[in-house]
Each structure stands twice: as C-alpha cells, then as structure tokens.
N, CA, C and O of each residue as an XYZ file, in Angstrom:
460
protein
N     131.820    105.349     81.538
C     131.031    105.460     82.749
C     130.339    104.119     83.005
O     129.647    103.607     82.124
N     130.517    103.541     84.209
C     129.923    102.489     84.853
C     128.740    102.816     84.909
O     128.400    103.797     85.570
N     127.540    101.787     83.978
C     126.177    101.660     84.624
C     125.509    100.291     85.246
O     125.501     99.101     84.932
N     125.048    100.960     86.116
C     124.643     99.343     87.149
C     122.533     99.552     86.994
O     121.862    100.559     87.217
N     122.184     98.489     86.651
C     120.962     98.499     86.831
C     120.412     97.545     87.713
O     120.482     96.354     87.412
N     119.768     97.979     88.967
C     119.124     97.488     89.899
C     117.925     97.123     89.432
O     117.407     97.596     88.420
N     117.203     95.841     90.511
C     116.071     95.196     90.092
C     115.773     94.069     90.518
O     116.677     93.653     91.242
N     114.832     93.271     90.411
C     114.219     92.075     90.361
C     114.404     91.192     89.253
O     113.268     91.220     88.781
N     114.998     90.501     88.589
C     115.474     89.592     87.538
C     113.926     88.943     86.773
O     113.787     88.595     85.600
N     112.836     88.932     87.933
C     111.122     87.928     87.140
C     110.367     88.973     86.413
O     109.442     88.800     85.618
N     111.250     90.806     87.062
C     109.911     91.636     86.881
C     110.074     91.805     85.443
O     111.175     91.753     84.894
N     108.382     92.117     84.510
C     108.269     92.365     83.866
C     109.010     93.605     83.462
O     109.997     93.424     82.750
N     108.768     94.565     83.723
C     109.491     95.787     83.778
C     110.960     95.981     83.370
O     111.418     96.555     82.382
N     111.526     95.412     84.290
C     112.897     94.898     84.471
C     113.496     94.202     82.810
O     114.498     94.666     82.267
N     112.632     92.991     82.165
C     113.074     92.614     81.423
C     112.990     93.698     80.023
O     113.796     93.767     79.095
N     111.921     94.374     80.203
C     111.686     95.540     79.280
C     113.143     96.146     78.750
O     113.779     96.162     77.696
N     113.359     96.867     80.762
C     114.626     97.714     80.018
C     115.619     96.850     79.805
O     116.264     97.042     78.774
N     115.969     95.833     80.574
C     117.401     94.944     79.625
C     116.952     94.823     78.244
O     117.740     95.219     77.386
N     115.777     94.326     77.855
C     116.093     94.202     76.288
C     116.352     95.844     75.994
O     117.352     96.024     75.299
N     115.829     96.751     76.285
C     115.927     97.873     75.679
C     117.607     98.236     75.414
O     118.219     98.729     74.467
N     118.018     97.697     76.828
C     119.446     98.655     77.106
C     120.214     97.400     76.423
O     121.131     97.747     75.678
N     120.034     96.208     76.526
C     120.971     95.099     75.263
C     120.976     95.578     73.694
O     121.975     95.643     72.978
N     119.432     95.947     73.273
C     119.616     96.052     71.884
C     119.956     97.419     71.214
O     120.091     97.537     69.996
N     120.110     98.657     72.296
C     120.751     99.774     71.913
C     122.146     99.373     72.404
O     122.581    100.497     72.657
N     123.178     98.497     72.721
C     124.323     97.884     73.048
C     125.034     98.814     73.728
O     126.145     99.227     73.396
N     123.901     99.423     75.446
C     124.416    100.039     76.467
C     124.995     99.162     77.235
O     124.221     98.226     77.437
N     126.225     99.000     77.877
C     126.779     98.021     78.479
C     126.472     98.197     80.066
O     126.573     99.411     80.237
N     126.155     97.609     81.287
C     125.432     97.789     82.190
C     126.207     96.387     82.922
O     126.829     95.499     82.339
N     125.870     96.567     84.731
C     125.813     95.677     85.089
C     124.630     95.484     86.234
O     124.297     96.404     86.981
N     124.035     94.144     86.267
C     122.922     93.997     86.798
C     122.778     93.375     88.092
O     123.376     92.310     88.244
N     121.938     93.940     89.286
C     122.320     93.703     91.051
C     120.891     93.524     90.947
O     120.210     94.493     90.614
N     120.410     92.539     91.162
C     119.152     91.924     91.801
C     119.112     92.308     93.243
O     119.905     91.903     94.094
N     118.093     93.147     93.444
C     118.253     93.586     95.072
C     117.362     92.430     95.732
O     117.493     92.401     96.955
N     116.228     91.186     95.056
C     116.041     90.293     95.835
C     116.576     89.482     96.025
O     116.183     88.779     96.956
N     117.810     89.062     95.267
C     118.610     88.053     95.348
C     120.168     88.643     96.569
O     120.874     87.996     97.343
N     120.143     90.048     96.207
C     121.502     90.162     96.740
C     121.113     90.992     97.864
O     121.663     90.865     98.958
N     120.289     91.748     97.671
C     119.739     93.076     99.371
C     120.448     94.527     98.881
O     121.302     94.738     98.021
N     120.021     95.071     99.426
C     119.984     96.702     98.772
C     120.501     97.396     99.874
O     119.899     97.236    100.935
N     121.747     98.331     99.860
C     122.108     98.764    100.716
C     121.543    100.565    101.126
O     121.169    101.377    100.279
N     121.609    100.748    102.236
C     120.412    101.876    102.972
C     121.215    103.325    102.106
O     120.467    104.240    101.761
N     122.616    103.426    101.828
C     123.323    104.008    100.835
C     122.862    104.864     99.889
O     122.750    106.080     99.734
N     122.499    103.296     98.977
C     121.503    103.629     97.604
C     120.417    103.702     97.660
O     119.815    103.793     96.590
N     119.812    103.699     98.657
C     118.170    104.062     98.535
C     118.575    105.354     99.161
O     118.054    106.220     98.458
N     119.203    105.888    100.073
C     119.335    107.047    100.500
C     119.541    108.337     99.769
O     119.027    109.431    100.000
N     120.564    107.925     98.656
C     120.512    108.651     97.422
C     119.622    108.508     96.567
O     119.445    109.465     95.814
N     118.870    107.433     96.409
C     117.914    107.691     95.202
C     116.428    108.480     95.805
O     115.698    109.039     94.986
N     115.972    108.464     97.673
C     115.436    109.102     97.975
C     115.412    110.622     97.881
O     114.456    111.382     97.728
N     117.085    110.934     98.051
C     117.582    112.131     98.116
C     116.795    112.953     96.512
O     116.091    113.962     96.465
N     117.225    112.125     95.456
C     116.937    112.182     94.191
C     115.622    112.668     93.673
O     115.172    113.762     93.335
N     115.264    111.687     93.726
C     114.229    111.537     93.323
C     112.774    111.804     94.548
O     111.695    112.065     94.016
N     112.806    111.741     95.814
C     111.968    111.733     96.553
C     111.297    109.613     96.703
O     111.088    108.710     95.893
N     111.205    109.793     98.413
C     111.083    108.745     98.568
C     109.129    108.143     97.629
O     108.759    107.057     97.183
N     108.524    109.322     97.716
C     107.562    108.663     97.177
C     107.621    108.243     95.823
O     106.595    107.654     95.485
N     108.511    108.353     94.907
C     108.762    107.658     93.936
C     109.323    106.573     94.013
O     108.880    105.558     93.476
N     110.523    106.630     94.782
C     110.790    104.961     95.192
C     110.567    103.992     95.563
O     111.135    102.935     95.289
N     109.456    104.228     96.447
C     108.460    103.265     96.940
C     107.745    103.339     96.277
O     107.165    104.343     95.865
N     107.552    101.684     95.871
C     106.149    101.151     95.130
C     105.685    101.163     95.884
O     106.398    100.860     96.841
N     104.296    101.454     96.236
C     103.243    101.539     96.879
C     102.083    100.647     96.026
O     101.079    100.135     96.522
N     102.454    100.607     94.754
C     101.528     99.688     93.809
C     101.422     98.701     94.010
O     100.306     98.182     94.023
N     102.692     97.924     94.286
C     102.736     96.406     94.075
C     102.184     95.493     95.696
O     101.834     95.972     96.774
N     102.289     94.292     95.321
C     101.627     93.670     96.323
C     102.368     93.685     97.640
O     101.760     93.682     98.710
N     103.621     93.702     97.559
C     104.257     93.716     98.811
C     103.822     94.795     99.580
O     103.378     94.685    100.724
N     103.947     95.839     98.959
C     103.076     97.498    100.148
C     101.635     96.641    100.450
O     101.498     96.008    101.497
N     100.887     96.682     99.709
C      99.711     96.317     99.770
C      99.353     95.606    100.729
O      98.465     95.793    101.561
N     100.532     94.242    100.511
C     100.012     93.625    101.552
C     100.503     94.088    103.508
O     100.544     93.508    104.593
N     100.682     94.978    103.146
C     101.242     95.720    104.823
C     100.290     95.828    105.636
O      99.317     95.482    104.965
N      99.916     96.097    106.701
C      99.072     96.509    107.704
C      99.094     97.625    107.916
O     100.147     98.215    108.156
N      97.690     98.322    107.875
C      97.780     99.892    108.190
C      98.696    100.787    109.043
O      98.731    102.013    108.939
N      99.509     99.980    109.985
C     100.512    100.633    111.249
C     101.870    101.003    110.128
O     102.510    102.030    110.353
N     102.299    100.026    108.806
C     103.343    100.324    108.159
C     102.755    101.273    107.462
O     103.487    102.160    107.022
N     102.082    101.301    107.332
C     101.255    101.821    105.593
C     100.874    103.571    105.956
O     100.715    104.408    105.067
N     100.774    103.880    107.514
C     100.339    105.351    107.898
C     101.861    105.635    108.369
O     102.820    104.926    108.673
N     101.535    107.413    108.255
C     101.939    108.419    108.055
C     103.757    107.355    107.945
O     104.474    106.633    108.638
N     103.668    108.049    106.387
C     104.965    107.764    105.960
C     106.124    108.482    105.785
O     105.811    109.523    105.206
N     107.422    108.443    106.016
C     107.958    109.598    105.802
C     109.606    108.961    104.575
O     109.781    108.130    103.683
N     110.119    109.608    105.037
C     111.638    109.224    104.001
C     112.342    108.077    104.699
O     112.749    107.043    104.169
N     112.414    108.399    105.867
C     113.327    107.505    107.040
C     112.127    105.874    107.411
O     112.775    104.843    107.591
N     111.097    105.775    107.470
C     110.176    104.883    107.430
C     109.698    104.332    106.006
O     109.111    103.253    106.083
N     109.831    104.850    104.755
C     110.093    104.351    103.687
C     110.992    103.380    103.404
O     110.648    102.358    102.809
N     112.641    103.673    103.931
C     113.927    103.335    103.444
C     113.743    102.213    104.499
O     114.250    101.139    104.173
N     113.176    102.248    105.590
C     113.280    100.885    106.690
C     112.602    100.011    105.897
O     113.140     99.051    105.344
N     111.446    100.293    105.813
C     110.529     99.083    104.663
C     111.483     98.769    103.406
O     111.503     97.587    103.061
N     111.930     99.276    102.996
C     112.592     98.918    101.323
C     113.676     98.186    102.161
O     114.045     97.079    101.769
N     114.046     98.557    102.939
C     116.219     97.401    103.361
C     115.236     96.554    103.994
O     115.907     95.541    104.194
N     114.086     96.313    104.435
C     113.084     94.952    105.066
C     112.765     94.104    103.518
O     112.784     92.925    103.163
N     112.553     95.057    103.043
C     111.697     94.250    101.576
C     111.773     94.765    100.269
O     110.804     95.291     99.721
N     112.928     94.632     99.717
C     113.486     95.349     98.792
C     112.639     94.937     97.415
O     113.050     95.093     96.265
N     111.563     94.463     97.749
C     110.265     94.270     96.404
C     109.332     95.558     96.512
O     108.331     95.494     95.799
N     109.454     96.534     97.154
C     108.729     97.469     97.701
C     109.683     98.577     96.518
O     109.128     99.582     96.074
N     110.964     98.265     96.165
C     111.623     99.471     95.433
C     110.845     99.491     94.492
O     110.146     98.491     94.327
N     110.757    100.236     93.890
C     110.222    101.232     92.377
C     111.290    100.424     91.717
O     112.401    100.461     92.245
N     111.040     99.315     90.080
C     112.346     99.126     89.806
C     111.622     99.593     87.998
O     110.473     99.849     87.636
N     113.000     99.522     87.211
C     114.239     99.501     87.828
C     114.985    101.071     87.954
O     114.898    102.140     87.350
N     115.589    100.642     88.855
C     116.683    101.558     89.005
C     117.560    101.777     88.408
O     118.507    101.331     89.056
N     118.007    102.325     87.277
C     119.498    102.717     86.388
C     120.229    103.952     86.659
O     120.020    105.149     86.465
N     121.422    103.049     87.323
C     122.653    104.462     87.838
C     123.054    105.007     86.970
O     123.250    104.046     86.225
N     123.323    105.756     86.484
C     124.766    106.257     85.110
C     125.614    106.945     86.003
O     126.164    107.945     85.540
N     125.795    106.713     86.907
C     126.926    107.305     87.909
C     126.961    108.579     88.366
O     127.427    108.757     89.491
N     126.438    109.821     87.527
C     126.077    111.054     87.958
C     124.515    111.119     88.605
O     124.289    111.647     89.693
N     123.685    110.622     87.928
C     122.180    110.308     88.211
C     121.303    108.965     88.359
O     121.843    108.043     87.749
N     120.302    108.654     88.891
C     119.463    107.911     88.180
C     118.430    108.029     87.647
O     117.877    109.122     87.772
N     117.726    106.921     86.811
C     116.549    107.035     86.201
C     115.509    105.982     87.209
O     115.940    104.897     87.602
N     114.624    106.289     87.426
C     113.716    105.461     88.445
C     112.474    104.887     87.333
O     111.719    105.788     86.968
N     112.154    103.387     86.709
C     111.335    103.427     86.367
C     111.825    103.187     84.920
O     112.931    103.612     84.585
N     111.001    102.491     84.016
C     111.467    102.542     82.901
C     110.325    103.050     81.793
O     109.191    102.576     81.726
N     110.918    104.241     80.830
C     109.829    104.546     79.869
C     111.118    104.401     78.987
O     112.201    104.520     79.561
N     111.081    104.060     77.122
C     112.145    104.082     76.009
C     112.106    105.403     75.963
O     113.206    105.832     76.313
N     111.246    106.399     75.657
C     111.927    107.892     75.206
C     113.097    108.539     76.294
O     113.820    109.516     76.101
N     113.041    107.819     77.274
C     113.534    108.463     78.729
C     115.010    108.048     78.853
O     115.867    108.862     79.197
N     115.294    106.733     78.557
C     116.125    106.014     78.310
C     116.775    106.694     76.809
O     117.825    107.331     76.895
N     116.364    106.592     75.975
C     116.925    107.653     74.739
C     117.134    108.665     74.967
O     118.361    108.707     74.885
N     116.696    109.913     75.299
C     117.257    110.785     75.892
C     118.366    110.824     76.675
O     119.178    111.720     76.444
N     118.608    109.948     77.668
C     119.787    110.141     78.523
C     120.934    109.326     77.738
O     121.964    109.985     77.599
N     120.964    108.070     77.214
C     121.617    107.575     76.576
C     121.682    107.194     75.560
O     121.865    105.979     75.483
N     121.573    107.994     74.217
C     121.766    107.995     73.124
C     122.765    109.119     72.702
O     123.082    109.251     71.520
C-alpha cells in the first residue's frame, strides 16, 4: 500500500513524524503542499473524513492572521477555499495509507495503525 505524507517540509511537526515513520522503516512518499499546492480533491476527502474543523488550523499564524470577514461564520466549502488559497492553514501532517487518513501527528496513533 502506497503512503503519501502531506505537509510543510520547515514544520516542526512534520519533521517529528518523518523521523518517526523513517526509523520504524515505513516507506512513504512526501508532497509539500507549500512547495507544490494541494488539490481541492484531497482536502475534500480529508474534510469528508475527518470534518473540516480538524483540518483547518485555526492555530497557526496564517488563520490568525485573517480578517474577521474570512475568519466568521465558517463552513466546509469556505474552509477548503482558504486552504487551496493558503495551504499553511492545513492541519499537517496529513498521512494517507490509502484507505484512510491520519490528521496530525501523535506516536501511539501512528503505532496503532502501522505496526
């Protein structure tokens, strides 16, 4: 099974789970959605998934720095416009295993699904 892990290549986070998923020798391939852009697709499914309020960071500075007109009444379809505008707004990382994803990285969570 093909796994692709989405992300930001600087984020802390991000480097977490590659070391995690290198030194349990899960084989993966890695799509920088700031370098490459994120298609409305895969956020559509991972909204579907998971619910858009998990996918949207709302934490990080990019939401933050929005203006109250982006920032009110939010929905799924006005989420996914902001994330294909500013794909630093995703929740990362994102790890496909092709049936599901995992949004977010914790190690027990990651052990569980792939161990």
């Amino acid at each position: 099974m093909n796994k692709t892990l989405f992300g930001i290549k600087a984020c802390d986070t991000m480097k977490k789970a590659r070391t995690w998923l290198d030194e349990h020798g899960v084989s993966y391939a890695f799509h920088d959605y700031k370098a490459c852009g994120i298609d409305r697709g895969n956020l559509e499914k991972w909204c579907n998934e998971h619910g858009w309020e998990v996918v949207l960071n709302r934490a990080g500075t990019t939401f933050r720095k929005l203006d109250e007109a982006q920032k009110s009444d939010l929905n799924q379809d006005k989420a996914i416009e902001l994330m294909l505008a500013q794909p630093s707004m995703i929740k990362r990382p994102v790890l496909d295993l092709g049936n599901k994803t995992l949004v977010g990285f914790k190690p027990d969570r990651y052990t569980a699904e792939l161990a």
